[in-house]
C-alpha positions as CSV (number, residue, x, y, z in Angstrom):
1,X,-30.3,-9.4,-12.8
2,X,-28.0,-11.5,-10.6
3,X,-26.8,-13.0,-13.7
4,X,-26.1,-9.6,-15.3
5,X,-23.8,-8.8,-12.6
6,X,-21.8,-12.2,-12.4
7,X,-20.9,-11.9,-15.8
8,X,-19.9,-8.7,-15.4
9,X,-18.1,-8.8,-12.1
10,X,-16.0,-12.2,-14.0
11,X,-15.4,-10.0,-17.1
12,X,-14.4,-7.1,-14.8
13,X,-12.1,-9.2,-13.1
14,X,-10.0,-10.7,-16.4
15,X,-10.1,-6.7,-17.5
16,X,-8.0,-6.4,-13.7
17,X,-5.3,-8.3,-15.0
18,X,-4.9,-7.6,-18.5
19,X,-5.3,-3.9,-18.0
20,X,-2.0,-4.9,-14.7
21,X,-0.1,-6.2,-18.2
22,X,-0.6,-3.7,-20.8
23,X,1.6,-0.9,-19.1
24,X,4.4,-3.7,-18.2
25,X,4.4,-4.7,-21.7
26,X,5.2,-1.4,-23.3
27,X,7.6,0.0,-20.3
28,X,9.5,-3.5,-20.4
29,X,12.8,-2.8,-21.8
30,X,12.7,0.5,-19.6
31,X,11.8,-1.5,-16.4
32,X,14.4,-3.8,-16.6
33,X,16.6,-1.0,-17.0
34,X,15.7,0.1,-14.1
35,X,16.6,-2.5,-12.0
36,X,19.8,-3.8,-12.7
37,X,20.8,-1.4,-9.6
38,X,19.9,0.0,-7.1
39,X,20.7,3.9,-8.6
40,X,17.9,2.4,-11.5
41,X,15.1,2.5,-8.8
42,X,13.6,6.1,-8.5
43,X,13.0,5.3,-12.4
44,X,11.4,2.8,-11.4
45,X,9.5,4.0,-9.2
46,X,8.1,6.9,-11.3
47,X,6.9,4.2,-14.1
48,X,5.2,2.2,-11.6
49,X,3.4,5.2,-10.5
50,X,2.4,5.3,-14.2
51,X,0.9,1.7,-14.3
52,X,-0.7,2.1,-10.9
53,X,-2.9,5.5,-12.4
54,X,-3.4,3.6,-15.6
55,X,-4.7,0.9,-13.6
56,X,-7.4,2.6,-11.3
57,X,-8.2,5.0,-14.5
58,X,-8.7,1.7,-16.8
59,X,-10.6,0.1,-14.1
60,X,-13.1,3.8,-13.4
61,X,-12.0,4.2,-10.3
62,X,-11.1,7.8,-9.6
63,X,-9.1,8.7,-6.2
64,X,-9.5,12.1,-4.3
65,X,-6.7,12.8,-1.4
66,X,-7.0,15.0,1.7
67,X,-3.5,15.9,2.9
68,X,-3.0,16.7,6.6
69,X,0.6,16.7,5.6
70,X,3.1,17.2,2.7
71,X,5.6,15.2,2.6
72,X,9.5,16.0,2.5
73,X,11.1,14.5,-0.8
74,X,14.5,14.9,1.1
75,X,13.1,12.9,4.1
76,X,12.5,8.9,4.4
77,X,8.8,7.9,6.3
78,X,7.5,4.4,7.5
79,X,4.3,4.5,5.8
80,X,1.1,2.2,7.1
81,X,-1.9,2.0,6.0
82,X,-5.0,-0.2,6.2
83,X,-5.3,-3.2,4.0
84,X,-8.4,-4.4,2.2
85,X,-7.6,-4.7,-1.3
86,X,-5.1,-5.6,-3.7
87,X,-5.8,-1.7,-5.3
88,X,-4.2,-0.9,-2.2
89,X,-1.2,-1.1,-3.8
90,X,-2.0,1.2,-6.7
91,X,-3.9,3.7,-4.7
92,X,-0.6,4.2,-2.5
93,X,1.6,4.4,-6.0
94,X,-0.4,6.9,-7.2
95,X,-1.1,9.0,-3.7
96,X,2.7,8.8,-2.6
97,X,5.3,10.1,-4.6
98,X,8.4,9.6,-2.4
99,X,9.8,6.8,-3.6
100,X,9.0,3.8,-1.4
101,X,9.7,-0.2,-1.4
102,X,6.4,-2.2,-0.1
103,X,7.2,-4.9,2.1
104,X,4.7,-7.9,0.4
105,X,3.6,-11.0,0.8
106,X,5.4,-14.0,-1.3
107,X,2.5,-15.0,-2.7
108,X,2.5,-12.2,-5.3
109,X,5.4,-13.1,-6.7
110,X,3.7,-15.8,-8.2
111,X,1.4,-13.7,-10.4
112,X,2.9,-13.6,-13.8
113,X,5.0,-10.7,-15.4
114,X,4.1,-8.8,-12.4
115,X,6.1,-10.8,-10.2
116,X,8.9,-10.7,-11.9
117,X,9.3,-7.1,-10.8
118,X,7.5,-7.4,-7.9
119,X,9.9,-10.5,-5.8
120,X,12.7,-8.2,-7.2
121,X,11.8,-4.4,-6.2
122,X,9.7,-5.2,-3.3
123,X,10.9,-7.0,0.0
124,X,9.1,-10.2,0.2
125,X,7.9,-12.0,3.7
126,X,6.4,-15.4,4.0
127,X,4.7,-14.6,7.4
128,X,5.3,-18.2,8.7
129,X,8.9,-17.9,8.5
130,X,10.9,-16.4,11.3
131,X,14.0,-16.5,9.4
132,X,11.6,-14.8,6.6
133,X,10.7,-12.2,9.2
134,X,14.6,-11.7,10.6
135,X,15.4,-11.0,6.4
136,X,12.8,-8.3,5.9
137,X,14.7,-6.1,8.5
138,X,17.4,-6.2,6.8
139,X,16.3,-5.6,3.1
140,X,14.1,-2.6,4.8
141,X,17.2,-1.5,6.6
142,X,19.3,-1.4,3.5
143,X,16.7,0.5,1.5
144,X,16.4,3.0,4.0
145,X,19.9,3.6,4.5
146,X,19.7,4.8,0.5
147,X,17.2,7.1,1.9
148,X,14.1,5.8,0.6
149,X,11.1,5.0,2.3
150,X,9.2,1.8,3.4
151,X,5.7,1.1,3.5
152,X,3.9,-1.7,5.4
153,X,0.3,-3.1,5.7
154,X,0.4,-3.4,9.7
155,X,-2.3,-5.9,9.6
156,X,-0.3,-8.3,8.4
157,X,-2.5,-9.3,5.7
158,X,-6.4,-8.8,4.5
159,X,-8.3,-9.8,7.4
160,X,-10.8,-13.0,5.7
161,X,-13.7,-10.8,7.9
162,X,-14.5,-8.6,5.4
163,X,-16.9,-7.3,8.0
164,X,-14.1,-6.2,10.3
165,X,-13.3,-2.4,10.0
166,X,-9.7,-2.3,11.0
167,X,-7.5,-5.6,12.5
168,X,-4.8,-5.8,15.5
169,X,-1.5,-4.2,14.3
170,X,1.9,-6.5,14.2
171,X,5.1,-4.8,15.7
172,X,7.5,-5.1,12.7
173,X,6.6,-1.3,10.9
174,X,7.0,0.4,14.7
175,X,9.8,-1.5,15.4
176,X,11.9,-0.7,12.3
177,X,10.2,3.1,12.5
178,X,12.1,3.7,16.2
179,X,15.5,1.9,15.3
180,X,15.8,4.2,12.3
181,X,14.3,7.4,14.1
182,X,12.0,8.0,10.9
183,X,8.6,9.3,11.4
184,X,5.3,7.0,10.9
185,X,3.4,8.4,7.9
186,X,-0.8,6.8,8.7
187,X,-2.4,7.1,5.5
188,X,-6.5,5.7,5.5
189,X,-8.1,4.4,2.3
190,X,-11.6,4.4,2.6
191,X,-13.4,2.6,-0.4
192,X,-10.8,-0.4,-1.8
193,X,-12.9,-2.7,0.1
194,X,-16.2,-1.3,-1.3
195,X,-14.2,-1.0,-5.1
196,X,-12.2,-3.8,-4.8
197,X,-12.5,-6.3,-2.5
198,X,-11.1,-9.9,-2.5
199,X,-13.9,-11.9,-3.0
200,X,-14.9,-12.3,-6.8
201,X,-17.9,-11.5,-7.0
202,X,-17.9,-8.0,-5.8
203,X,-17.1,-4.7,-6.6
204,X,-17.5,-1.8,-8.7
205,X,-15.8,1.9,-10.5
206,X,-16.3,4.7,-8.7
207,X,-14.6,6.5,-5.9
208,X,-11.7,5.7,-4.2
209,X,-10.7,8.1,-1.3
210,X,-7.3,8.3,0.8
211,X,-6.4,10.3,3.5
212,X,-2.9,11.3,4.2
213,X,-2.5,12.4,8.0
214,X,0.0,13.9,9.9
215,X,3.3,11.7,10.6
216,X,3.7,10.3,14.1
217,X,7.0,11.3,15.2
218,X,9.6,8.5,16.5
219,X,12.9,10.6,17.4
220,X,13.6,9.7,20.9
221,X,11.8,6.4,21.4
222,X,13.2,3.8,22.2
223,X,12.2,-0.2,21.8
224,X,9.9,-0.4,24.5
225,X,8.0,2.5,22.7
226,X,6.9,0.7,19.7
227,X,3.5,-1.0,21.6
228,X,2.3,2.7,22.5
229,X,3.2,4.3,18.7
230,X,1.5,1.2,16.8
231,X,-1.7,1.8,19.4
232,X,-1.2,5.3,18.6
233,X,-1.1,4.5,14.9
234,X,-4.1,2.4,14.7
235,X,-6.5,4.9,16.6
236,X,-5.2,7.6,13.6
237,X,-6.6,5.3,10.7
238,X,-9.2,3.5,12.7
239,X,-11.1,6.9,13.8
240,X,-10.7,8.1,10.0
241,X,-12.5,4.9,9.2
242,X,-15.4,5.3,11.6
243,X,-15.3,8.5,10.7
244,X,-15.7,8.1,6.8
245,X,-18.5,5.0,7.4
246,X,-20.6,8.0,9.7
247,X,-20.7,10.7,7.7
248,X,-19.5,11.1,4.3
249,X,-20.7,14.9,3.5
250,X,-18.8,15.8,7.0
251,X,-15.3,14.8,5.5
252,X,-15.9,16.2,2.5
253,X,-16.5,19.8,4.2
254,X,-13.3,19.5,6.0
């Protein structure tokens, strides 16, 4: 039986990535388009929303989304959310449909065709850079200024202890969200890890729920704020958490 499900789990896996390719390969010419400027990117930004449903439908995963809030196409949000699995990324495409920039890792880059749109949409950080870390506001600063949105994994990366419901918050998302005056938008997923997770051998279709929750206002902070908001921002998605691992039925009766 334990053989059964390596095999799968490895075929599942190759499926991952060829089923990332497929809608890359037949939007090409279209994405490219897209992004020879910056006016190109809310194009862009639709057809990745494409490839990130054809993704999680390819792969049987199905998402359901609670909304606390609706969000205001005219308005730009710093959106966090916990960070477990590389579907993360898809799940937020297809929940979200403000356009937004991620702020990534560099490592992703590396992945191929998908980097090549990736290290030129997204704005890339190699976390043991400072001068890496000093760039990021920038890029996120210019993007905003165009009026869209930014969204940040506030963990910094997936914790290695898969065991570990929710990991210490870095300053950088609260930091930008109070020098721009644009409010924090927490969004929980609850199943990537289960779905998805990072090691190999792991995993499986099925459910995938997010919750969006009600933005954390920043107007009127100031720096010396941004400690209290990204506490403030952790306890949102960390309750949901606890409270999706105690009691499934109760969220779905809210």
């Amino acid at each position: 039986m334990k053989g059964i499900k390596i095999i799968f789990w490895t075929l599942w896996r190759i499926w991952f990535y060829v089923v990332m390719a497929i809608p890359i390969l037949i939007m090409f010419p279209f994405l490219v388009l897209s992004i020879l400027s910056y006016k190109g990117y809310p194009y862009y930004f639709k057809m990745a929303r494409i490839w990130a449903k054809f993704i999680l439908f390819c792969m049987g995963f199905y998402y359901v989304v609670k909304r606390d809030y609706k969000l205001d196409p005219k308005k730009s949000y710093m959106i966090v959310a916990n960070h477990t699995s590389m579907t993360d990324i898809m799940l937020m495409l297809a929940v979200v449909k403000n356009p937004f920039v991620f702020v990534g890792k560099q490592e992703l880059a590396k992945i191929p065709l998908f980097g090549f749109f990736y290290k030129r949409t997204c704005i890339l950080v190699d976390r043991n850079c400072t001068k890496s870390k000093n760039e990021v506001f920038k890029q996120a600063q210019m993007r905003l200024s165009r009026g869209l949105s930014v969204c940040i994994f506030p963990e910094g990366g997936v914790p290695e202890d898969e065991s570990l419901v929710l990991d210490t918050f870095k300053d950088g998302a609260f930091r930008l969200a109070i020098e721009h005056q644009i409010p924090i938008l927490p969004i929980t997923f609850a199943d990537n890890k289960k779905r998805f997770s990072y090691s190999f051998f792991s995993g499986s279709p099925g459910i995938m729920r997010a919750k969006i929750h009600t933005p954390i206002a920043t107007q009127g902070k100031i720096p010396l704020d941004r400690k209290s908001v990204r506490e403030q921002t952790r306890e949102v998605i960390l309750n949901q958490l606890i409270a999706y691992s105690s009691s499934k039925q109760a969220y779905f009766r809210k």
